[in-house]
Gaussian input, Z-matrix of N, CA and C with variables (Angstrom, degrees):
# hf/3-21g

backbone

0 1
 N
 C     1     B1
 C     2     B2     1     A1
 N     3     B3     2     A2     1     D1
 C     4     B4     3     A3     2     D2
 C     5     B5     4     A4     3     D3
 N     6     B6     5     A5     4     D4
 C     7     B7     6     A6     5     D5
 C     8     B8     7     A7     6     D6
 N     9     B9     8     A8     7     D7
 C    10    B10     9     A9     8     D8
 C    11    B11    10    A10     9     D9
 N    12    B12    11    A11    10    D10
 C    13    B13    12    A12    11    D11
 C    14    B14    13    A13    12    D12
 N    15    B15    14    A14    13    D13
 C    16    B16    15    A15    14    D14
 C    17    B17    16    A16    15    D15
 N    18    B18    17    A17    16    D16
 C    19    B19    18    A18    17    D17
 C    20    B20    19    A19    18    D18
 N    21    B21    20    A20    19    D19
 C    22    B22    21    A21    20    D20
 C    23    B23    22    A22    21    D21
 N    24    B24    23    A23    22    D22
 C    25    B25    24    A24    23    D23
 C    26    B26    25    A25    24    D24
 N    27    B27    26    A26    25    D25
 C    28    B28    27    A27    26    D26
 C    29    B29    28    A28    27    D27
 N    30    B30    29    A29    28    D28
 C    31    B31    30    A30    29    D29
 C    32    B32    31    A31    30    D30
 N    33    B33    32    A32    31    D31
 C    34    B34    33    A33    32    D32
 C    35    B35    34    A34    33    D33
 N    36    B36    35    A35    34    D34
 C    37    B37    36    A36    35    D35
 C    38    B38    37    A37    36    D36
 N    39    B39    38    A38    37    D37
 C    40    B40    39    A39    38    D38
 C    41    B41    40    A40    39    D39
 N    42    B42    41    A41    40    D40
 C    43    B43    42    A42    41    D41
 C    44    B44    43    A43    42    D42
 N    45    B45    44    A44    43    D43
 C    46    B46    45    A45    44    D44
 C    47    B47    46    A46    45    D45
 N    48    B48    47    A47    46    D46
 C    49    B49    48    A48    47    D47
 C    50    B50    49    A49    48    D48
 N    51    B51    50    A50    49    D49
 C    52    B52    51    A51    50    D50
 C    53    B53    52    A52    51    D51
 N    54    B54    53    A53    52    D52
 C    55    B55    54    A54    53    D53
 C    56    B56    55    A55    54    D54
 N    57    B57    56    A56    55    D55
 C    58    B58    57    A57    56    D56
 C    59    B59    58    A58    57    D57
 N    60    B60    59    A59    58    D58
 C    61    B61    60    A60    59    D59
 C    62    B62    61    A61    60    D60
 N    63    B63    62    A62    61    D61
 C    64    B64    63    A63    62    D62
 C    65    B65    64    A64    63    D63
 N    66    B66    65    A65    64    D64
 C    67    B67    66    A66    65    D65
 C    68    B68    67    A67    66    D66
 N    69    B69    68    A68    67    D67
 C    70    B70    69    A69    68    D68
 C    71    B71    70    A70    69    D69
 N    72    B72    71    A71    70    D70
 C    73    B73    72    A72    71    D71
 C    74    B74    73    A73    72    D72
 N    75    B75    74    A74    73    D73
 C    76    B76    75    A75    74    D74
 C    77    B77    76    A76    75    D75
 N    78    B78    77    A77    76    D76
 C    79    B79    78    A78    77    D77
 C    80    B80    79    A79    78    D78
 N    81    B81    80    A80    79    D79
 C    82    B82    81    A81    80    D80
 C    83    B83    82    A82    81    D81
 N    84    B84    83    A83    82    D82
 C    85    B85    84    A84    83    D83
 C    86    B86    85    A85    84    D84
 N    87    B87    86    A86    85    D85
 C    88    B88    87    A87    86    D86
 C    89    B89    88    A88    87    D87
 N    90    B90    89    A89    88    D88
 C    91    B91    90    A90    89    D89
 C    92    B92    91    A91    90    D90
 N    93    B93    92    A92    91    D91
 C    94    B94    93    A93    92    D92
 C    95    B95    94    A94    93    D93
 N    96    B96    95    A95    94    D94
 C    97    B97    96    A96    95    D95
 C    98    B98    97    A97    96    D96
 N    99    B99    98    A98    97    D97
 C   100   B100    99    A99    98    D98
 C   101   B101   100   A100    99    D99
 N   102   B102   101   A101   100   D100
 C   103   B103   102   A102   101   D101
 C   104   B104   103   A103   102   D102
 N   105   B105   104   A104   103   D103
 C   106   B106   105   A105   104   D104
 C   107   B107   106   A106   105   D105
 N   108   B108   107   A107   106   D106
 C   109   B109   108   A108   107   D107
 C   110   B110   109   A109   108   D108
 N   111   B111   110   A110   109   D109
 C   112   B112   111   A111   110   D110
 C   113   B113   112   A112   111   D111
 N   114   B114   113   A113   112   D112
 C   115   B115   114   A114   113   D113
 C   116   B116   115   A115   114   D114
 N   117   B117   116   A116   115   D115
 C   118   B118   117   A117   116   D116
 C   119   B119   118   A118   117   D117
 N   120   B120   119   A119   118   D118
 C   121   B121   120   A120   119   D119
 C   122   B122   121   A121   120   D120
 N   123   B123   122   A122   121   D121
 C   124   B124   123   A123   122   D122
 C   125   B125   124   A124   123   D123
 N   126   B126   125   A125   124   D124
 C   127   B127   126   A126   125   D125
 C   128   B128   127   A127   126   D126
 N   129   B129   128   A128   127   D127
 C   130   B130   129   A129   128   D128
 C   131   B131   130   A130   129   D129
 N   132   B132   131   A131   130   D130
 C   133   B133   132   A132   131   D131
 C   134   B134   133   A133   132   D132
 N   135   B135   134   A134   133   D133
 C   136   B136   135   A135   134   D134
 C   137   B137   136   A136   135   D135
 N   138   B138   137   A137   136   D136
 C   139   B139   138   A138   137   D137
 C   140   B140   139   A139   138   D138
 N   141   B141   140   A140   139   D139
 C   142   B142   141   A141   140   D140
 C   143   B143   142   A142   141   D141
 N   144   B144   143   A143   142   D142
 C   145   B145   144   A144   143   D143
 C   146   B146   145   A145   144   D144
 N   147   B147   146   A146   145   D145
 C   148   B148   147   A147   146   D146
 C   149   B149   148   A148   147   D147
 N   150   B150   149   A149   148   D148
 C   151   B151   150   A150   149   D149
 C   152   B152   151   A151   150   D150
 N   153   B153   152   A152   151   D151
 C   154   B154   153   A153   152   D152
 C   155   B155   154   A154   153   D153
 N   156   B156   155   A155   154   D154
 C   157   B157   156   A156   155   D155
 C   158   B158   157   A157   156   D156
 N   159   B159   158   A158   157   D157
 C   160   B160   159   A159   158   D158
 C   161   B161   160   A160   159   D159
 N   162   B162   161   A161   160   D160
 C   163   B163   162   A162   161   D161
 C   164   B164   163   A163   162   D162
 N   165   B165   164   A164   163   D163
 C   166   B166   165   A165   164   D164
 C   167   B167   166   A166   165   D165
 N   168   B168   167   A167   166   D166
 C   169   B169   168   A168   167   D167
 C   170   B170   169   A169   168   D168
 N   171   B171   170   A170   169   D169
 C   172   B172   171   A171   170   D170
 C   173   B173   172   A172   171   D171
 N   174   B174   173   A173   172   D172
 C   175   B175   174   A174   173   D173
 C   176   B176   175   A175   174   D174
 N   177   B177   176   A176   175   D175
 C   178   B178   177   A177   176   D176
 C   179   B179   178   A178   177   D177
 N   180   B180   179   A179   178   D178
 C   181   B181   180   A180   179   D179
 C   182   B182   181   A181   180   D180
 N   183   B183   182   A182   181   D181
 C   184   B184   183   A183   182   D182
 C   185   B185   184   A184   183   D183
 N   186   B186   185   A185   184   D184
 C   187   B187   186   A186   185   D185
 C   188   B188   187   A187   186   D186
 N   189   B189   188   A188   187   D187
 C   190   B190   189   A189   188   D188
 C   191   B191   190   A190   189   D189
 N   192   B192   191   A191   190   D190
 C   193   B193   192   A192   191   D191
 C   194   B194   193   A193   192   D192
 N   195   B195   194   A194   193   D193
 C   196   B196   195   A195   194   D194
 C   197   B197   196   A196   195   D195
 N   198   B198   197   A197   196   D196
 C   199   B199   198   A198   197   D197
 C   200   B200   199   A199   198   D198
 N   201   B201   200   A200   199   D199
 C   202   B202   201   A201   200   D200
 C   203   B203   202   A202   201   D201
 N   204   B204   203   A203   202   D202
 C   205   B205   204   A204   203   D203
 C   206   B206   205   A205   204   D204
 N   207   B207   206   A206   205   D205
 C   208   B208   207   A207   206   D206
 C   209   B209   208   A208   207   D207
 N   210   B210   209   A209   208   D208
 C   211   B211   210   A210   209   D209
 C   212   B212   211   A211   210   D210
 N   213   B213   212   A212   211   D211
 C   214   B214   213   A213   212   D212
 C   215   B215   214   A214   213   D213
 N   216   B216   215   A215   214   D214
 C   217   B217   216   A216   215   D215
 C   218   B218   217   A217   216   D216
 N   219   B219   218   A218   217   D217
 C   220   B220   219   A219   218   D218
 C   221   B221   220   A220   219   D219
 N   222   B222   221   A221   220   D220
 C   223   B223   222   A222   221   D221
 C   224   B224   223   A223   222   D222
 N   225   B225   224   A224   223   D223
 C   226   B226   225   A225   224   D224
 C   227   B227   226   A226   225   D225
 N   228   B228   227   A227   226   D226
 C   229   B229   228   A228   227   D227
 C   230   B230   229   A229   228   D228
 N   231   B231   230   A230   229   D229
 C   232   B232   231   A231   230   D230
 C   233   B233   232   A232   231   D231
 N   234   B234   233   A233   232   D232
 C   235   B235   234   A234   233   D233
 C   236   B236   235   A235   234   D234
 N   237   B237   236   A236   235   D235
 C   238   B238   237   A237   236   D236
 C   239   B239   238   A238   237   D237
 N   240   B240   239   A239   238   D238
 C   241   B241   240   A240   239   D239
 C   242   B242   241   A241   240   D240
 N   243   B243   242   A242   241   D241
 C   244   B244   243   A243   242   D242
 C   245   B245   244   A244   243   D243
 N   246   B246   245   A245   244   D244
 C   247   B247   246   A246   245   D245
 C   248   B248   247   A247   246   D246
 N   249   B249   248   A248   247   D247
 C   250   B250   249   A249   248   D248
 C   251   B251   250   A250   249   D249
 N   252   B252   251   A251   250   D250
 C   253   B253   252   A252   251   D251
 C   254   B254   253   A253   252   D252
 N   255   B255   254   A254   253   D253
 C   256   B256   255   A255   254   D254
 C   257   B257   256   A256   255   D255
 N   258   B258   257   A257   256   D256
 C   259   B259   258   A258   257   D257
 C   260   B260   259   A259   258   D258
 N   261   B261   260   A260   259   D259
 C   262   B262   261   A261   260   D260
 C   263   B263   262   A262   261   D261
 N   264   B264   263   A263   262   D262
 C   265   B265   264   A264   263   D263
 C   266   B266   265   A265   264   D264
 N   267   B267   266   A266   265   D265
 C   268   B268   267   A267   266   D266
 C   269   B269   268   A268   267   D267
 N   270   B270   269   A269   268   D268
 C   271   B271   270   A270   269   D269
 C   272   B272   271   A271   270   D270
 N   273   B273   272   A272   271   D271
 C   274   B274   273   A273   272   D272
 C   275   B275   274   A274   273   D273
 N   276   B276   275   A275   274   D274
 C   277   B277   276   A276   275   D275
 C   278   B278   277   A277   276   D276
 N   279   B279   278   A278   277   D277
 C   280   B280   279   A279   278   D278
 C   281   B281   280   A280   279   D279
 N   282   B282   281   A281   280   D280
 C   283   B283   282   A282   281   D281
 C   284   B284   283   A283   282   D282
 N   285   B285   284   A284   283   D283
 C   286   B286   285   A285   284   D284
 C   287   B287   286   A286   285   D285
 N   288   B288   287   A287   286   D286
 C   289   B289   288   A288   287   D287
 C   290   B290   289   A289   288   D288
 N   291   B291   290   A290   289   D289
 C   292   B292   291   A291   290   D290
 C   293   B293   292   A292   291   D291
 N   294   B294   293   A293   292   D292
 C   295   B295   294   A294   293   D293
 C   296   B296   295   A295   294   D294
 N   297   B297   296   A296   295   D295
 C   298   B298   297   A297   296   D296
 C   299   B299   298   A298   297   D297
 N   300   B300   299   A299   298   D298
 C   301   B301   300   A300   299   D299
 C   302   B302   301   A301   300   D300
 N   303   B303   302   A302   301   D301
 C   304   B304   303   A303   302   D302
 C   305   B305   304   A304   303   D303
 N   306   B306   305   A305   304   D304
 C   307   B307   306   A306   305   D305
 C   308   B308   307   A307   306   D306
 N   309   B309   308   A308   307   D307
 C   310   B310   309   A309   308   D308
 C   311   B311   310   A310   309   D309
 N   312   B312   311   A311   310   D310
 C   313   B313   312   A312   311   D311
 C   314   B314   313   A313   312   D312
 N   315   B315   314   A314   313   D313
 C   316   B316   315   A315   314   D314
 C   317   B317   316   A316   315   D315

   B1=1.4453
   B2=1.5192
   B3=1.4101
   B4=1.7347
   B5=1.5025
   B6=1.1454
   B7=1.8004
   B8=1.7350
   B9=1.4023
   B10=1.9046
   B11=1.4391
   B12=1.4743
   B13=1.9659
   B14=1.4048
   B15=1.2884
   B16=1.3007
   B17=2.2845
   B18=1.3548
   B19=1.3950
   B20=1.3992
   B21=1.3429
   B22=1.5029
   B23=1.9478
   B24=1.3844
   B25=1.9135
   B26=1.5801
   B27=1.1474
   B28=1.6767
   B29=1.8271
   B30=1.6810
   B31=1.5799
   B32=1.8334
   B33=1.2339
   B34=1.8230
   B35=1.5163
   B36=1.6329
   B37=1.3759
   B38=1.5487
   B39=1.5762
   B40=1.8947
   B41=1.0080
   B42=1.4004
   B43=1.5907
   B44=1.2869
   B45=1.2058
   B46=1.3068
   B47=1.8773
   B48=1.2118
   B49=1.0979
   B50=1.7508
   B51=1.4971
   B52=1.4112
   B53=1.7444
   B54=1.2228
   B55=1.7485
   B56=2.1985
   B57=1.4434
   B58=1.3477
   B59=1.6924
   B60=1.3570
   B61=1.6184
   B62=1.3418
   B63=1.3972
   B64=1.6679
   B65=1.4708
   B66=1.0385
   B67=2.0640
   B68=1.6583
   B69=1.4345
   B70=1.5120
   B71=2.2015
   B72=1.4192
   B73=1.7020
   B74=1.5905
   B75=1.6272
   B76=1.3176
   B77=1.8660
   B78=1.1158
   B79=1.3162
   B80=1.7461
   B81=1.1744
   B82=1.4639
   B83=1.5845
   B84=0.9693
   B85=1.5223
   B86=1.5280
   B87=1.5424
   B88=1.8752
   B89=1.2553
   B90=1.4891
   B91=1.3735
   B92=1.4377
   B93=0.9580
   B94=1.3805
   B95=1.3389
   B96=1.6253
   B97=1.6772
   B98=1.6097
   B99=1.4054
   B100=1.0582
   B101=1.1596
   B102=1.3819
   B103=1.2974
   B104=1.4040
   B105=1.5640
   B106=1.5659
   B107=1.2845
   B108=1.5799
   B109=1.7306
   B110=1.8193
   B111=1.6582
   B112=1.7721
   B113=1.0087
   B114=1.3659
   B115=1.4273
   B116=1.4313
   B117=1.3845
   B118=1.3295
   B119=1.7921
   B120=0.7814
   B121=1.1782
   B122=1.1796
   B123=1.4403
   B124=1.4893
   B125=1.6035
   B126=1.3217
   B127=1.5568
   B128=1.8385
   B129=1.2375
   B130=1.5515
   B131=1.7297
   B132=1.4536
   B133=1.8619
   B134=1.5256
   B135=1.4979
   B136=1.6505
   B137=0.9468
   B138=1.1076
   B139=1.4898
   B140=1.2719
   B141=1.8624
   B142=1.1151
   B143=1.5815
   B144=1.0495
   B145=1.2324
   B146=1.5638
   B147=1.0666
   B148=1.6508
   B149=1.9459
   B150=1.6524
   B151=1.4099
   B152=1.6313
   B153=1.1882
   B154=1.6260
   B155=1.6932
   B156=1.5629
   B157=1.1694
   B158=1.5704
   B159=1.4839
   B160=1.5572
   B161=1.4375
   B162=1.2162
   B163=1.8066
   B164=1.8093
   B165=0.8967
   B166=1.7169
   B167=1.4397
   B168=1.2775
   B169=1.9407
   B170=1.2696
   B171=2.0715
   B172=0.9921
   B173=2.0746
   B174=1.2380
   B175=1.4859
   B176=1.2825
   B177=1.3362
   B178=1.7698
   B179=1.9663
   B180=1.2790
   B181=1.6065
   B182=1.7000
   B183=1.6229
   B184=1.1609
   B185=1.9762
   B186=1.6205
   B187=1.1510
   B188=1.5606
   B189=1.1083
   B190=1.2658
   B191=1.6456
   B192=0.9951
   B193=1.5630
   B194=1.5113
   B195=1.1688
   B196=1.9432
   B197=1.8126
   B198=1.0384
   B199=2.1136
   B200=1.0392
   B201=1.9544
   B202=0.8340
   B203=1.7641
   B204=2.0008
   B205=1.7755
   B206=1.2978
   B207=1.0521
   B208=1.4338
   B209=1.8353
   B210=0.9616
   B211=1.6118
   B212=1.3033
   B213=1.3365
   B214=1.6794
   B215=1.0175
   B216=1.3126
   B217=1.6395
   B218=1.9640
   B219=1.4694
   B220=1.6044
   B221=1.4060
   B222=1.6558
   B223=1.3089
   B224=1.4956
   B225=1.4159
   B226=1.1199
   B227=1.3640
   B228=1.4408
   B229=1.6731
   B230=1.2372
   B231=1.5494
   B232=1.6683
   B233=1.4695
   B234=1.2774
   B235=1.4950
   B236=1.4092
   B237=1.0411
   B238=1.5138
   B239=1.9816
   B240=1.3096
   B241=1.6037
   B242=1.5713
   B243=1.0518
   B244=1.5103
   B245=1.6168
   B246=1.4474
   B247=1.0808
   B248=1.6605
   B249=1.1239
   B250=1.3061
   B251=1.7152
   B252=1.6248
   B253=1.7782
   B254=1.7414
   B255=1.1366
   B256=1.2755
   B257=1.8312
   B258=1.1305
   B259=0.8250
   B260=1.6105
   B261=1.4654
   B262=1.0619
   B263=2.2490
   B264=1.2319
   B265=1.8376
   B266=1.3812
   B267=1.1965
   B268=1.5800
   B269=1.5624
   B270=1.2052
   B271=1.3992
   B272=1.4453
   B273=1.2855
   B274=1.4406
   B275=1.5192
   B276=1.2919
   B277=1.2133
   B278=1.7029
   B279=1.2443
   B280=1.5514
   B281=1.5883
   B282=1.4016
   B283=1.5844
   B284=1.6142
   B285=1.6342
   B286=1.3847
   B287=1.2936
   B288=1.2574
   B289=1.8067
   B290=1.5689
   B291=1.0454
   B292=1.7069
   B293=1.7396
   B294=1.2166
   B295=1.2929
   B296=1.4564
   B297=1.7718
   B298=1.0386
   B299=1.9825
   B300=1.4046
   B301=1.1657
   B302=1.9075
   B303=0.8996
   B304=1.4383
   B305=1.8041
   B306=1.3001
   B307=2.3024
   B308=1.4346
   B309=1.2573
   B310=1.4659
   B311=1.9714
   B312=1.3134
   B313=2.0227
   B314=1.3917
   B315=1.3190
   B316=1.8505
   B317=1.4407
   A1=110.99
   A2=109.84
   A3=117.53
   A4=87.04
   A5=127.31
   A6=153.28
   A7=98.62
   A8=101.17
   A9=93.15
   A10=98.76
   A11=128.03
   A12=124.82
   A13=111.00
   A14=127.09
   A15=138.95
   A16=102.10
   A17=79.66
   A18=90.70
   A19=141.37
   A20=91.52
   A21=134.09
   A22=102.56
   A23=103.60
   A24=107.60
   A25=102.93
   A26=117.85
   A27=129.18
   A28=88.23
   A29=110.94
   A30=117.45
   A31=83.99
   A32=87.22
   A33=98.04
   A34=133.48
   A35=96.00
   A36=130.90
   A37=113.33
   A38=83.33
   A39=103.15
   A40=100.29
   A41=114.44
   A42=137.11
   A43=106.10
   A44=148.70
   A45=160.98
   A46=99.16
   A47=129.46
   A48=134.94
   A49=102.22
   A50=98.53
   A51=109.21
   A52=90.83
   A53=122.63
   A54=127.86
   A55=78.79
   A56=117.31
   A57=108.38
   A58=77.43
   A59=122.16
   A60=120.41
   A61=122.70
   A62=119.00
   A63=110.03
   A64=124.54
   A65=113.74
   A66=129.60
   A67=89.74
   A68=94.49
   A69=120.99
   A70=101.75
   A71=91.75
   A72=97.68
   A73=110.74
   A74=111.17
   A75=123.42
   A76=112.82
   A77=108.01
   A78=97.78
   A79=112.29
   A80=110.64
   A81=123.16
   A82=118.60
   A83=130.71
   A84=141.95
   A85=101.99
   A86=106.82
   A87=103.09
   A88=113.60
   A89=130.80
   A90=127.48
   A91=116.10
   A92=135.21
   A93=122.68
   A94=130.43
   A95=129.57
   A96=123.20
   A97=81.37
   A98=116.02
   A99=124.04
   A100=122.35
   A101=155.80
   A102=155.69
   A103=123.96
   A104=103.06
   A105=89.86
   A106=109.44
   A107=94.41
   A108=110.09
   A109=108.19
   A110=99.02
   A111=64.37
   A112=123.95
   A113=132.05
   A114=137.93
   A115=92.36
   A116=124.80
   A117=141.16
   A118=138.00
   A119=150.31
   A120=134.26
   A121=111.60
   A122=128.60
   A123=145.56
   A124=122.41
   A125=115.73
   A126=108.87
   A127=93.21
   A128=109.38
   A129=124.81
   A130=89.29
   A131=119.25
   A132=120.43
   A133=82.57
   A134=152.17
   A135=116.45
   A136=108.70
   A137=168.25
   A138=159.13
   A139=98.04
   A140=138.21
   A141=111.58
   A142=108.43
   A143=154.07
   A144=142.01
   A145=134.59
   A146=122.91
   A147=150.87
   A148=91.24
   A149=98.66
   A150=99.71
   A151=115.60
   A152=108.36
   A153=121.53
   A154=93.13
   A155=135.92
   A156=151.17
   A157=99.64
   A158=112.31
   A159=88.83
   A160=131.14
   A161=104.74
   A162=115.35
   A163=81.56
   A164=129.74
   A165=111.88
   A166=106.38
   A167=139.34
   A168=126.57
   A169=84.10
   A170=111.31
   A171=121.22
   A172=91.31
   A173=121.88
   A174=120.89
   A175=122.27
   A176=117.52
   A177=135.03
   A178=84.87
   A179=85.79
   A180=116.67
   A181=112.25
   A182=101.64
   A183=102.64
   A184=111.00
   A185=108.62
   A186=140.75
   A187=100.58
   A188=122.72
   A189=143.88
   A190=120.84
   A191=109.59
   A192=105.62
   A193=96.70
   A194=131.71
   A195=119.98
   A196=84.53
   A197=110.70
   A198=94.53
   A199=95.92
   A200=154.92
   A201=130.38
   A202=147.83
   A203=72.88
   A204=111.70
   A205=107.71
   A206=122.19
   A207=139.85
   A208=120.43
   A209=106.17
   A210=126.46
   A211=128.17
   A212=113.90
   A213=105.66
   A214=128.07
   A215=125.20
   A216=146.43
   A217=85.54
   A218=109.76
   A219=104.34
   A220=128.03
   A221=87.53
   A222=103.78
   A223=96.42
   A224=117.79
   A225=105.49
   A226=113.21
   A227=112.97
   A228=114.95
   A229=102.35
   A230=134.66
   A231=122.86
   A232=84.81
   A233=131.86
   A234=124.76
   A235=134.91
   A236=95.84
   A237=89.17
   A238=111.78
   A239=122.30
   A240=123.80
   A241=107.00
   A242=99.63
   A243=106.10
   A244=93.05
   A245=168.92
   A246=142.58
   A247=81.12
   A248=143.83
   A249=125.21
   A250=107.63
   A251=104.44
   A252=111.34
   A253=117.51
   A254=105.99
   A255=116.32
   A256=122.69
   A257=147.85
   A258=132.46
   A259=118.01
   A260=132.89
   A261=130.57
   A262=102.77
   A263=110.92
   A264=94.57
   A265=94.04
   A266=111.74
   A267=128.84
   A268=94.30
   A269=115.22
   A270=141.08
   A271=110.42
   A272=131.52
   A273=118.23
   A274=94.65
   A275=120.37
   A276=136.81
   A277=115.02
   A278=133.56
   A279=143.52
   A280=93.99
   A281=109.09
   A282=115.58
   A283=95.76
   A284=112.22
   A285=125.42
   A286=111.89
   A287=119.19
   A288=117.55
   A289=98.67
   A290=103.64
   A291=137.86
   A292=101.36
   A293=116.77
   A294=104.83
   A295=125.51
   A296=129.57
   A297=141.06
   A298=86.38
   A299=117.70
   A300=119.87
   A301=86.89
   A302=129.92
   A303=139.12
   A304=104.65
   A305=86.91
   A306=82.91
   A307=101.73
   A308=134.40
   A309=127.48
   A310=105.71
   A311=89.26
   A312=105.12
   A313=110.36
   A314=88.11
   A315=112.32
   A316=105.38
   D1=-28.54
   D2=-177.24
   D3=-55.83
   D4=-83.37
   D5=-152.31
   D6=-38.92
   D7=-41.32
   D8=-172.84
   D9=-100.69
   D10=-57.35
   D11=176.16
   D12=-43.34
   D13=-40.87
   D14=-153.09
   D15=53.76
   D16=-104.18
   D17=-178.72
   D18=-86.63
   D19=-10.28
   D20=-173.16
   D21=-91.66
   D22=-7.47
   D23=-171.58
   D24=-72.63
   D25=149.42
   D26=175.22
   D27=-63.23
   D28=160.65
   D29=-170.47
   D30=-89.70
   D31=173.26
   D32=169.64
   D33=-47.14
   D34=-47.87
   D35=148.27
   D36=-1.78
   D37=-88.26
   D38=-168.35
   D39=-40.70
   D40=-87.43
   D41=-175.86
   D42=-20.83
   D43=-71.63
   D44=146.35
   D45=-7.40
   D46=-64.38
   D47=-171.14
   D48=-60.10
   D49=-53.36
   D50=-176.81
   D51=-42.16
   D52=-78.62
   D53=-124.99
   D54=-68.94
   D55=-36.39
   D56=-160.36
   D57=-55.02
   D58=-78.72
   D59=-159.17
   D60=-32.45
   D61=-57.84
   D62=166.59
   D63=-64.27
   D64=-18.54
   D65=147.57
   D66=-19.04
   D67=-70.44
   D68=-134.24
   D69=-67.23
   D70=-27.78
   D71=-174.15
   D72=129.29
   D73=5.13
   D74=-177.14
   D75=-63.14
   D76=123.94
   D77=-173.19
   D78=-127.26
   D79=4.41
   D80=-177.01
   D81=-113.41
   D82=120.09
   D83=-161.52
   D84=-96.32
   D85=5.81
   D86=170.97
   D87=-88.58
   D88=174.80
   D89=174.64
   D90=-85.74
   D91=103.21
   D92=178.58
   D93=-10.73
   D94=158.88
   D95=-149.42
   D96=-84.04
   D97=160.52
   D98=155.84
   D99=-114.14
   D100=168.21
   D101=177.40
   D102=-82.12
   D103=12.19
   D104=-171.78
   D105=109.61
   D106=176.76
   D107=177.20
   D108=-64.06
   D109=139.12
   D110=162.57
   D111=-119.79
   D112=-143.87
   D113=-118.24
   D114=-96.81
   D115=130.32
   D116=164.94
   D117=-83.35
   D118=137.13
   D119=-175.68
   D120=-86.80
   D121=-46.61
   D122=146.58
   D123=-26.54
   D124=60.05
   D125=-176.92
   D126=-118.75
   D127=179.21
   D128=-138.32
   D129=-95.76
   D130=-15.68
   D131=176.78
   D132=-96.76
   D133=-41.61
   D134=170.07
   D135=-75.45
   D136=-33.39
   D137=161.34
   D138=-37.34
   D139=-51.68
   D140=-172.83
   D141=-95.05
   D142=-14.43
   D143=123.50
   D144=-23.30
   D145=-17.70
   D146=175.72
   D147=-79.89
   D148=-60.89
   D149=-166.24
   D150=-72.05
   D151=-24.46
   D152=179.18
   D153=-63.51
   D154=-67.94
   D155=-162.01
   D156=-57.02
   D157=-56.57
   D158=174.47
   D159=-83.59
   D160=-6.16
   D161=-173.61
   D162=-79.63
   D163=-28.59
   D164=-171.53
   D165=-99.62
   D166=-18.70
   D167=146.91
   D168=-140.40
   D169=134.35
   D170=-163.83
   D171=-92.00
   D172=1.79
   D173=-176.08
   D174=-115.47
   D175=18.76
   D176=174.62
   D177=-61.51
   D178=130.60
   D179=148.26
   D180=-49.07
   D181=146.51
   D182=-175.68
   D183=-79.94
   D184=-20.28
   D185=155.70
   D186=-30.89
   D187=-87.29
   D188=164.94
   D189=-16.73
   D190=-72.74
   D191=-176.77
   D192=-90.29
   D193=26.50
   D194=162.79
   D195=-108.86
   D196=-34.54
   D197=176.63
   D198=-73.90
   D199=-44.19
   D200=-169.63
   D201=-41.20
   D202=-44.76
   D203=-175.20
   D204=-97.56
   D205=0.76
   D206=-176.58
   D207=55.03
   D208=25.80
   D209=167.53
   D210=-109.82
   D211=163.73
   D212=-171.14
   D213=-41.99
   D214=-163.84
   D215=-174.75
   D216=-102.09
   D217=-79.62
   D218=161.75
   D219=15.97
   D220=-93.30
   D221=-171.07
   D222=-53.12
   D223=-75.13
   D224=-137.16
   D225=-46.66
   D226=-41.51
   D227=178.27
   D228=-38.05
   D229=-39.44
   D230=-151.18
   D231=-74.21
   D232=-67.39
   D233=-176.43
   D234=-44.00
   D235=-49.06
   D236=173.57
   D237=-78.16
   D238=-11.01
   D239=164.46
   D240=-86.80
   D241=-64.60
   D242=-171.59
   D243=-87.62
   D244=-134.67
   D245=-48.81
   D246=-125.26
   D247=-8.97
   D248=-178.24
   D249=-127.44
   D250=7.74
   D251=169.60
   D252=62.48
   D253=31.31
   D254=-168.99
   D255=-102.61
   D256=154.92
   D257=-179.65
   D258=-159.11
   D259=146.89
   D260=-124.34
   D261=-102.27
   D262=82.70
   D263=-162.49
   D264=-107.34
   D265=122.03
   D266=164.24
   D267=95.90
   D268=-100.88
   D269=-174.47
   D270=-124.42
   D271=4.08
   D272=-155.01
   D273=-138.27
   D274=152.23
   D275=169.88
   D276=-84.95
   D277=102.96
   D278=-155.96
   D279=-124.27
   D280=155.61
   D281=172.40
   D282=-79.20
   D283=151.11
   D284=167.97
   D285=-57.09
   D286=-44.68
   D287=178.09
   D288=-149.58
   D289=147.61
   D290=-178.16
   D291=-55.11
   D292=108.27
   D293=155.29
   D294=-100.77
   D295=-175.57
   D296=-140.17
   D297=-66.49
   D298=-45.49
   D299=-149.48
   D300=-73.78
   D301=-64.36
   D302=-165.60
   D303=-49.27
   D304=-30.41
   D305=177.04
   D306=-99.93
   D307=-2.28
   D308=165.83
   D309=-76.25
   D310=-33.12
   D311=168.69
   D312=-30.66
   D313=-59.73
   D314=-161.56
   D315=-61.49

């Protein structure tokens, strides 16, 4: 298989795995079903838990609310930048740009 794949050949490994599986009664050359995407930390109840945490001190560490929700440092930054448009000035967490509701404020 080296001589015709070159580099492109399954490792010893596989093959080996392969012959145990059809051993076994394996008769399908697909990969088994998988379940899907998986599991995210980013779902739409931490995003609103993210938003509860900063609407109640607008200067919590990003540190802070990823121990809260019990997910990364990462994530949480992606949510509160990206899924809740927010961004970090001075000490305080502020929206990136003013919407309709925030200049009716003024």
């Amino acid at each position: 298989m080296g001589k015709v794949y070159e580099n492109s050949a399954p490792s010893e490994t596989t093959v080996y795995e392969w012959i145990k599986r059809f051993k076994a009664g394996w008769e399908d050359i697909e990969d088994d079903h998988r379940s899907g995407r998986p599991f995210t930390s980013i779902s739409e109840e931490t995003v609103a838990a993210a938003q509860a945490i900063v609407d109640a001190d607008r200067r919590v560490p990003v540190e802070i609310v990823a121990h809260q929700l019990g997910i990364s440092d990462g994530s949480a930054y992606s949510i509160l930048t990206d899924r809740l448009g927010l961004s970090k000035l001075s000490v305080r967490w502020v929206p990136k740009a003013l919407r309709e509701d925030h200049s009716a404020q003024r």
